[in-house]
C-alpha positions as CSV (number, residue, x, y, z in Angstrom):
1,X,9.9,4.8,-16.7
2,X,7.4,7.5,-16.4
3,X,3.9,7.9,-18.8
4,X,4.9,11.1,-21.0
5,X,1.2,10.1,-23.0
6,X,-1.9,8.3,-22.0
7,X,-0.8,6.4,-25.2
8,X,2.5,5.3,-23.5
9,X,0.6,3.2,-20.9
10,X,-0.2,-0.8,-20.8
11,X,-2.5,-1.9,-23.6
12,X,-4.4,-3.5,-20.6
13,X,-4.7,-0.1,-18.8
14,X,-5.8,1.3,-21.8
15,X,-8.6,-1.1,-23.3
16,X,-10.2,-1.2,-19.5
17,X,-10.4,2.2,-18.3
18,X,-11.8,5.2,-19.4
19,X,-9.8,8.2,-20.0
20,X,-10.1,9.7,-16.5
21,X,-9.1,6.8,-14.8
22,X,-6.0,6.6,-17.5
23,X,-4.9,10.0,-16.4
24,X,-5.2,9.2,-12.4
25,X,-3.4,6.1,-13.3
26,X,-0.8,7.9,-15.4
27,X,-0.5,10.6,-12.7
28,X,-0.1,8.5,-9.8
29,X,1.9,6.0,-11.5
30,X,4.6,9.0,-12.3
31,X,4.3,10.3,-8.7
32,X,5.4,7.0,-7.4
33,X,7.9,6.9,-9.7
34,X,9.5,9.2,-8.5
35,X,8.9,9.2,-5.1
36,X,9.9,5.4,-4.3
37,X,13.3,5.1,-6.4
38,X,11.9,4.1,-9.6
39,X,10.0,0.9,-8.6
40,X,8.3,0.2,-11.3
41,X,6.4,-2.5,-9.0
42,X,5.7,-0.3,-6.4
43,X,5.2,2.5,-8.9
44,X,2.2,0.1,-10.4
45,X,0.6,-0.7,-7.4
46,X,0.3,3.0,-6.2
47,X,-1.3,3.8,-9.7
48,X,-4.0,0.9,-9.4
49,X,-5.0,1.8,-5.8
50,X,-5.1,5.4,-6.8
51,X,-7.9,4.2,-9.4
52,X,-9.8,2.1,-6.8
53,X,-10.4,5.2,-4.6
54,X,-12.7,6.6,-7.4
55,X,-13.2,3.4,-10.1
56,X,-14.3,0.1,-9.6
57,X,-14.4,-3.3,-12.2
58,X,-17.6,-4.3,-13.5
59,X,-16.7,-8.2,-13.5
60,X,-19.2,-8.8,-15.9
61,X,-17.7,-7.1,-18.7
62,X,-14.0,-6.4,-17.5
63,X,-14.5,-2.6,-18.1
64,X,-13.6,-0.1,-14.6
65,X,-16.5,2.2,-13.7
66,X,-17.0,5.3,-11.9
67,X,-18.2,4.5,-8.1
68,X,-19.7,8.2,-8.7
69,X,-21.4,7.7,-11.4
70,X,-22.6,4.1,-10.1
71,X,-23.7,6.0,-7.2
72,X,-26.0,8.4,-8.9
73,X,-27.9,5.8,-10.6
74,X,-29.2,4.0,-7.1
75,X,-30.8,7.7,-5.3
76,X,-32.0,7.0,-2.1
């Protein structure tokens, strides 16, 4: 079913992302919703790739990271 609340979505979505990434994951997740029939398979998948375009996991500590911001630190 759709996410009404960043507070609606997985515990693991929420502990590992920061709040930006929560709402393109809620966003996109709802969108796909939609869009495919309500597959809540497919509707996760969308979600996570929609994150990867602009996040990516620090393995290290688990947590999901802007690539913008992980960008700016490295000038060159």
């Amino acid at each position: 079913m759709p996410y009404k609340e960043l507070s609606d979505l997985p515990k693991s979505v929420q502990e590992h992302l920061p709040k930006h990434a929560q709402e393109i994951y809620r966003a996109a997740y709802n969108s796909a919703w939609d869009e495919y029939g309500q597959d809540e398979e497919h509707a996760h998948r969308v979600a996570w790739s929609a994150v990867k375009k602009n996040y990516e996991k620090d393995e290290s500590s688990g947590q999901w990271k802007s690539m913008k911001h992980h960008m700016n630190q490295y000038p060159g």
